[in-house]
N, C-alpha and C positions, 0 to 999 in steps of 0.2 A: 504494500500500500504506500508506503513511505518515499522509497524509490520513485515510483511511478508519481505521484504527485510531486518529490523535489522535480524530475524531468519536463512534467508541465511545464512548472513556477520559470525552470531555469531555460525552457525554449520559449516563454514568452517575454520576460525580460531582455533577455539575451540572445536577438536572432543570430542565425547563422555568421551573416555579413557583417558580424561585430566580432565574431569571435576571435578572428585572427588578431583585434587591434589591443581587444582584455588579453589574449594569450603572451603577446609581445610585450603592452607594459608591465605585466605580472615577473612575466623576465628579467624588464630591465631591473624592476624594483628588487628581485630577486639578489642579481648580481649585484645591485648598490650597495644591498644591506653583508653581501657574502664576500667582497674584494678588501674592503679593510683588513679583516682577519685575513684572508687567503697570502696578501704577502709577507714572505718571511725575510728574516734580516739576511740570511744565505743571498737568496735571490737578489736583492737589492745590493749587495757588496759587489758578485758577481756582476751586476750591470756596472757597478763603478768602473770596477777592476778592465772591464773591458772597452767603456768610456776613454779612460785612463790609457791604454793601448792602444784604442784608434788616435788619440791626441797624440800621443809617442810621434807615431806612424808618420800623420798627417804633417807632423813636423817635420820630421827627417825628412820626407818625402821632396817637402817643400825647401828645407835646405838644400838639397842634393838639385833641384830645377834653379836654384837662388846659383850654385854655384857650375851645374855642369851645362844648362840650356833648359826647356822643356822637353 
């Protein structure tokens, strides 16, 4: 009984052509309330660490043009 009546209630508030737009904000709200916790201090070092690296790079790169040509 229970079922079948939520099913009504929730195909009549909720047509079909809506469902996709409640699925997706449910989503986003989802991940908003879940990405804070999810990064961890590992991860976050790792992206320095490799920030850190590409700047290395980028420099030398551009020393080496600064003094051999491009």
């Amino acid at each position: 009984m229970f079922p079948r009546l939520f099913t009504a209630v929730f195909q009549r508030w909720f047509p079909a052509a809506f469902l996709g737009v409640f699925t997706t904000t449910f989503q986003w709200v989802a991940l908003w309330f879940r990405t804070p916790s999810s990064i961890s201090t590992t991860s976050v070092s790792s992206l320095v660490d490799d920030a850190t690296a590409e700047t290395v790079y980028l420099q030398e790169l551009s020393d080496a043009e600064a003094r051999y040509g491009p």
